[in-house]
N, C-alpha and C positions, 0 to 999 in steps of 0.2 A: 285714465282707466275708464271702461265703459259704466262697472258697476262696483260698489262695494261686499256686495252679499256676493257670500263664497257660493260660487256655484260646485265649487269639490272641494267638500272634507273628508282627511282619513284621521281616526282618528286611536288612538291606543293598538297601532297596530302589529301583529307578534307573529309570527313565522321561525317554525323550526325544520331542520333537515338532520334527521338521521340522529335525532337529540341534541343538535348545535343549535345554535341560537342566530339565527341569521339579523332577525328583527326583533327587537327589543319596546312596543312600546311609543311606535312611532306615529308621529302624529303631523299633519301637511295639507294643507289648504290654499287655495285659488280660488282668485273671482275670476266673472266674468271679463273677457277684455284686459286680462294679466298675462304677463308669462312670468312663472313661477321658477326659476335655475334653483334645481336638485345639483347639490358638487358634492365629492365626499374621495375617497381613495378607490382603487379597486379592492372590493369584497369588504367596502363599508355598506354594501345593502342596498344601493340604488336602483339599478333593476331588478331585482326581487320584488320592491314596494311596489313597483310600476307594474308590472306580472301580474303581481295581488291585484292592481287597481283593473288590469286588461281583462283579468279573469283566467288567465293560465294555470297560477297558484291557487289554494285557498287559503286563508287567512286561520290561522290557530285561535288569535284572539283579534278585536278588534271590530270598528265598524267602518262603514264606507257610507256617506251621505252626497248626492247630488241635488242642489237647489233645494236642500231640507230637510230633502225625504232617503232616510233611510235605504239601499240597496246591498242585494248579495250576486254576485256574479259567480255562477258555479263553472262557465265555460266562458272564451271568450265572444262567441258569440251572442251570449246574455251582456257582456258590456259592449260590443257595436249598437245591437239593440237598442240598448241605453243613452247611442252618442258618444262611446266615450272608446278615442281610435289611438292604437301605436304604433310609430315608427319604430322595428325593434334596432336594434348594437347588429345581429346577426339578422341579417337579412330574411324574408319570410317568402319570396319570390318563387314561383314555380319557375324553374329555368327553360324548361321544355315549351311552355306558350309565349306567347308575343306580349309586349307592352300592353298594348290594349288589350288583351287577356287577362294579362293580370289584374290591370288599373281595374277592369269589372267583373272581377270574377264573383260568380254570386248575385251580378246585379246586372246581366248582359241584357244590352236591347233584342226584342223578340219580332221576328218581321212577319212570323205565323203563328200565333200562341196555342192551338188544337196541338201543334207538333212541335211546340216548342225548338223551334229556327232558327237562331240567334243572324241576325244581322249586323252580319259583318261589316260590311261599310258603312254603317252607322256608329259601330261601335270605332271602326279605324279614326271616322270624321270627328268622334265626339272627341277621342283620346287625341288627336292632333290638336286640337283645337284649346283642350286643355295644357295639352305640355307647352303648347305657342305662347298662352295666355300667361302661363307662369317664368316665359326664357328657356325654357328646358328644349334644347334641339336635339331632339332624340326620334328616330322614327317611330312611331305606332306599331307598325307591321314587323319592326326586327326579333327575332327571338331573341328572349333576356338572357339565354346565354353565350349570346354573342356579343353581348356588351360588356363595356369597361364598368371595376368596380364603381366608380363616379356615378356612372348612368346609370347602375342596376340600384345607387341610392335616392338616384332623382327620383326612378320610377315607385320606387318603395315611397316617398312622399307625396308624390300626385294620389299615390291608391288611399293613404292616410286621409290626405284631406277631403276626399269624397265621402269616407266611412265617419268623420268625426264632423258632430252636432252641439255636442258642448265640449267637450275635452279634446285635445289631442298631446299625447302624450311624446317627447321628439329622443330616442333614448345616443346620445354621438349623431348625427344627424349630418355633421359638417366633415367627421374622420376621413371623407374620401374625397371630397368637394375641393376646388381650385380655388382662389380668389375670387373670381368674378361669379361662378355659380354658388357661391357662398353667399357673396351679396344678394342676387337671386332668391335663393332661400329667406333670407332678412327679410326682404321686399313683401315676398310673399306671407312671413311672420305677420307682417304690418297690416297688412287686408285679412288674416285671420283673425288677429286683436281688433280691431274694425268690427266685424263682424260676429263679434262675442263670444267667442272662443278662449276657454282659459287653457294655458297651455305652459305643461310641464317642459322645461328643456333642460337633460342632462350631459353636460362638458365637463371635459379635461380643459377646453383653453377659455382659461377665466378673460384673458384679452377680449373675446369676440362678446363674453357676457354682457359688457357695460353700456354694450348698444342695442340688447333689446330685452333687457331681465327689468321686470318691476321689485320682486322681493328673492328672495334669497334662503334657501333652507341646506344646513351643512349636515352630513350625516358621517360619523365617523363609527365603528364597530356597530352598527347595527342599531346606533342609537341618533338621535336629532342632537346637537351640540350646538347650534345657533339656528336661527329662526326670526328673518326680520325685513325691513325694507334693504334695498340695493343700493349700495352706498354706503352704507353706515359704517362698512369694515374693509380698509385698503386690503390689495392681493395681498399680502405680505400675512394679513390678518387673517385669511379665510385659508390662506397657507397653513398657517398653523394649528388655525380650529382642525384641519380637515387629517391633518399629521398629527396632531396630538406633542407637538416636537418643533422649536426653530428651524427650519434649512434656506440657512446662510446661503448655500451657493449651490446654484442650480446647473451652472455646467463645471465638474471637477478640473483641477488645475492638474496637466500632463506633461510629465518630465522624462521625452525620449530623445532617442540619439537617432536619427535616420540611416539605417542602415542598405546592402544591396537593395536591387529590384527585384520583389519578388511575383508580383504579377506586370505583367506584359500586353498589351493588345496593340494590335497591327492589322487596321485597315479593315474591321470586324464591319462586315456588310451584311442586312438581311433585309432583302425585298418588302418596299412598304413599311417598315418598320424602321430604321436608321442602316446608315452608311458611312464607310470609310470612316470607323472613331477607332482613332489612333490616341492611346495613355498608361503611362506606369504607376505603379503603387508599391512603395516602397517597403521595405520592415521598421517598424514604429511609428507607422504613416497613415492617418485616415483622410482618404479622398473621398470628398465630396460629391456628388452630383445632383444638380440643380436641372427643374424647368419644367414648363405647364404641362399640363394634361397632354396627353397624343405625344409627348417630345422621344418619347422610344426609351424612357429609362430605366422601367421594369422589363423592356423587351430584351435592351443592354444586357443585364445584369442574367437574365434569365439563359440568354446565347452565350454567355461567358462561362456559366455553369455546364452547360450542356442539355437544359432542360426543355428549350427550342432548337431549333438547326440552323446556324450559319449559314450562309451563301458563300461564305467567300472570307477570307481573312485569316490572320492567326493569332494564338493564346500561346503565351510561356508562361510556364511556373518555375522560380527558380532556375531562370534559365534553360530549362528543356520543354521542347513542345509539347503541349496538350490536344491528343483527338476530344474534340469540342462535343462529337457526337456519340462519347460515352461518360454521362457522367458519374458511375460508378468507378471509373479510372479517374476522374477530377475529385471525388470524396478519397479514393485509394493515397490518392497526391496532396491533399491537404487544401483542396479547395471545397467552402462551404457557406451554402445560400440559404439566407432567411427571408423569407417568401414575403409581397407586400398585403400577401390575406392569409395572415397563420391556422383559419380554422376552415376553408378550404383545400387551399393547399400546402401547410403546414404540418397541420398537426390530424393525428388521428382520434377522433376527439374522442370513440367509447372505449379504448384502450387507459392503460393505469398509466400513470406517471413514470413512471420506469422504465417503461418498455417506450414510450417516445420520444425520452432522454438517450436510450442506448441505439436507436432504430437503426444509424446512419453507421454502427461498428460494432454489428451483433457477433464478429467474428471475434473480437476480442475476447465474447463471454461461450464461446464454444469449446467445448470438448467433447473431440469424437465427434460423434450426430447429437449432441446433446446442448441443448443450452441451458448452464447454468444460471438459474430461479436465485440463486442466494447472491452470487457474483453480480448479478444483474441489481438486486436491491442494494449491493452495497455500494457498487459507483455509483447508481441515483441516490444516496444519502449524501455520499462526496460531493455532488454537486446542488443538491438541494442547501447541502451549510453551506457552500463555495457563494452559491449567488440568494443565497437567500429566500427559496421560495417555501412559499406559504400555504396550504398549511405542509408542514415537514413529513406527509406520508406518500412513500414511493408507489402504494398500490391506491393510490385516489385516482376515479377517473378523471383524466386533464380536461375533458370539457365542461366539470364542475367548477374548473379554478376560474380565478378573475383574473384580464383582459393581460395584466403586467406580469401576472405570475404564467400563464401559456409562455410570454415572451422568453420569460427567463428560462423556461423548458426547451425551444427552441435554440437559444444561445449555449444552453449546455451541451446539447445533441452534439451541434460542430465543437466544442471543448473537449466534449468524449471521443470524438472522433481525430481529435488531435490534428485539427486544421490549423494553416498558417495563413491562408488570402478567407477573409470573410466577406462574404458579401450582402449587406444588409441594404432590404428595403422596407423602407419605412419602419426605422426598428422599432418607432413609439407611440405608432399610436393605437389610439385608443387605451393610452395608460397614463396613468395619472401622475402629478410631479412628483411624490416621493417615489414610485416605481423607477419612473425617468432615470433620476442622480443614479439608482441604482443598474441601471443599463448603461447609465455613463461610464460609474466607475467601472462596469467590467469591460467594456470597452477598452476604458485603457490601461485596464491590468492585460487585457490582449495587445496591444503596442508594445507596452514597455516592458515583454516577455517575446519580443520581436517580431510578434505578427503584422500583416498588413491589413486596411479595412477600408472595403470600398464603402460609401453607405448612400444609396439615395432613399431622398427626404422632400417632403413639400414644406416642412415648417424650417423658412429661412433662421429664424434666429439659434434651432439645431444646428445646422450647418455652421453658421459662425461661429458659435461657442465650439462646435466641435472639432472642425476639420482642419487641415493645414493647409491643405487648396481646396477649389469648389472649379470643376467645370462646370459648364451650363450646356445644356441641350438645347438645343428648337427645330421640329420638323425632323428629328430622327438625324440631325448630325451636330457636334459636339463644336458650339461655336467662339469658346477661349474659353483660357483656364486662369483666375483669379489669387490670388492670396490670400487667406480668407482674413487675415491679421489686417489685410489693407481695405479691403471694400466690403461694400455696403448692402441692406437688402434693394435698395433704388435702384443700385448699377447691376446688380444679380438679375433683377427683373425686366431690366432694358434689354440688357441679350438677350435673356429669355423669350420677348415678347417684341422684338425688333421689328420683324416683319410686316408689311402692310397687309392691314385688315386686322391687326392683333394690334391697335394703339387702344381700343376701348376697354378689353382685357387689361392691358396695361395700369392704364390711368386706374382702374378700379384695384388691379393688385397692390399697388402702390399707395394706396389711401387706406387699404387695410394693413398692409403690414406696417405703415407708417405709424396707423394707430396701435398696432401690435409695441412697437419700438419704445412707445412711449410713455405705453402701461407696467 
């Protein structure tokens, strides 16, 4: 470590909402040339603290000290000021400007300063130059909403690290990121600690922690539960601080019977995006689908839905065809997709809890031109006990809840909806391990209640614990299908990554989840 003197203390710090108690009290410090791993549950308070520290929130009680001295951030432009920058969980990107727009927004080069001019190819050069320096092969000049969520998190981190002087705060930072730009990130970690930078990083995947966390601070309900160097307490341990509870078993053990085919696809081609992926999904069956970034597996799952347009191919349900390009007739039939960015294009985030559980089968709560208000709160009570979300009020709005409990809103929508083929992407992340098991089990209370579940996922050891096969993707067509009982994440990652010019991706995927396997 570069220095021992904490260049960031908080200290007694206390935050309410609405007369809840989010933060209790909390207290967390870094030096310089540290990185600091915040873990806890979701809506155990960990981005709220970080909010407080950006300057979003205000603090009820408590103080904030950098290198000694006392500070209050009433905006967060009072903590940039200060040096002290966040990557947030939700993205903060203007979609409508470019990369280099955004990386300098606030701080553009000027080519005439009477008419304030901004110079543009200065700004494209500087921002090239920087995404090069860091591995990030992202164009400068693309509009950000024309990128993949990956790259809309790369670019969120280049603008970070120009804004942050002492601190930088990293809040899920890797949720979207592949293997090898994950390393990327590390890299660039390691010339931030360099350069004395104390820096918070908050994860669900305690694996990746042990390779660049100096201490450790647990927060569970709103309060600190442990607090200490890194190492001290196996996963198993920081497991439990952070659950308040043992959990034994992180992927549930599933007792089904494989029954017909219930989804179907034949030869599902869409320009640019994958071709000819011919595969079934059975009832009591979750398939898998594996593979790098760009492999077309959100675009899959999205054209099976209806929610892009085929070129070419066919969908059965249950044996009868599906028009692909209405998917209000694929919801009518019992087909339902959980989106790979639930608060984009998931979830409505300033509507209540109830009305985004019922969205997808508001005809069930109609009568006449009316929709029934009571009917409506009481199947979001049913499935609020059913999968257990938190806190248990139907009229909360869903973009207040934490990260696992959205998830668990979205899983119910298609439950309310009385779907039989699911289609899940990425069902977990950015949720923490007790949420997990609990998306596991309803998982396969969906099986072993006859449904089928397609689910792609980038975290192979999901995959394993969960599926019954795993295709793998590369380049947008579907290159063997596995057992997931027989093979490995090594042999997953080889097809995955087969092709030449993708051995360096490889070797580096392979050494991470290698170390994933073994933690």
């Amino acid at each position: 470590m570069a220095s021992l003197a904490p260049a960031l203390e908080m200290r007694g710090m206390t935050k309410l909402f609405a007369g809840n108690t989010v933060l209790n009290g909390v207290s967390l410090s870094a030096a310089a040339g540290e990185v600091c791993a915040l873990v806890g549950e979701n809506g155990a308070g960990k981005s709220t603290l970080m909010k407080v520290l950006a300057g979003v929130h205000q603090p009820d009680a408590g103080e904030i000290l950098l290198d000694g001295q006392t500070v209050r951030f009433h905006r967060p432009a009072d903590a940039l000021a200060h040096g002290v920058a966040m990557i947030y969980q939700e993205l903060s990107l203007a979609p409508h400007l470019t990369v280099a727009e955004n990386i300098f927004l606030g701080r553009e080069p000027i080519s005439f300063a009477p008419l304030g001019i901004v110079d543009r190819r200065e700004m494209n050069k500087r921002a090239g130059r920087m995404l090069a320096g860091y591995g990030f092969k992202i164009d400068p000049r693309a509009p950000v909403s024309r990128l993949s969520a990956a790259n809309r998190q790369l670019v969120e981190i280049a603008r970070a690290t120009l804004e942050a002087k002492r601190v930088l705060v990293m809040d899920e930072p890797t949720s979207s990121l592949t293997a090898h730009e994950t390393e990327e990130l590390f890299r660039l970690i390691r010339d931030l600690k360099a350069r004395g930078l104390a820096i918070i990083y908050i994860s669900h995947r305690l694996e990746e922690l042990k390779r660049i966390a100096d201490r450790l601070t647990i927060l569970r309900d709103g309060q600190v539960v442990y607090a200490g160097v890194w190492g001290e307490l196996s996963h198993a341990e920081i497991i439990r601080h952070m659950a308040g509870r043992e959990l034994k078993e992180i992927f549930p053990a599933r007792q089904t019977q494989k029954g017909a085919v219930r989804l179907r696809v034949e030869h599902l081609t869409r320009a640019g995006k994958f071709a000819d992926v011919s595969f079934e999904a059975r009832a009591g069956e979750v398939v898998g689908i594996a593979g790098l970034a760009g492999a077309g597996r959100t675009e899959l799952v999205e054209a099976i839905f209806g929610a892009v347009p085929a070129d070419s191919g066919e969908i059965h349900l249950d044996g009868a065809r599906l028009n692909v390009r209405q998917p209000d007739r694929a919801v009518a039939r019992g087909l339902g997709l959980l989106t790979e960015d639930r608060k984009r294009t998931g979830l409505c985030l300033n509507l209540p809890l109830a009305r985004n559980l019922t969205l997808a089968n508001l005809r069930a709560l109609v009568r006449g031109w009316r929709l029934e208000r009571r009917r409506e709160r009481e199947a979001a009570r049913e499935y609020i006990e059913r999968l257990h979300i938190r806190p248990p009020d139907p009229d909360k709005t869903v973009g207040r809840l934490s990260g696992g409990n959205q998830q668990k809103v979205l899983l119910a929508r298609w439950l309310f909806a009385a779907s039989q083929v699911f289609l899940l992407d990425e069902p977990t992340r950015g949720v923490d391990v007790a949420a997990r098991i609990e998306i596991y089990r309803a998982i396969n209370k969906l099986t072993e209640a006859g449904a089928a579940v397609v689910m792609v996922s980038s975290d192979l050891p999901e995959l394993l614990g969960m599926a019954d096969r795993i295709l793998v993707m590369r380049r947008g067509r579907l290159v063997v299908e596995l057992d997931a009982r027989q093979t490995t994440q090594e042999e997953i990652l080889r097809y995955a990554a087969v092709e030449e010019g993708a051995q360096a991706e490889l070797e580096v995927a392979v050494q991470h989840f290698e170390l994933t396997s073994h933690s």
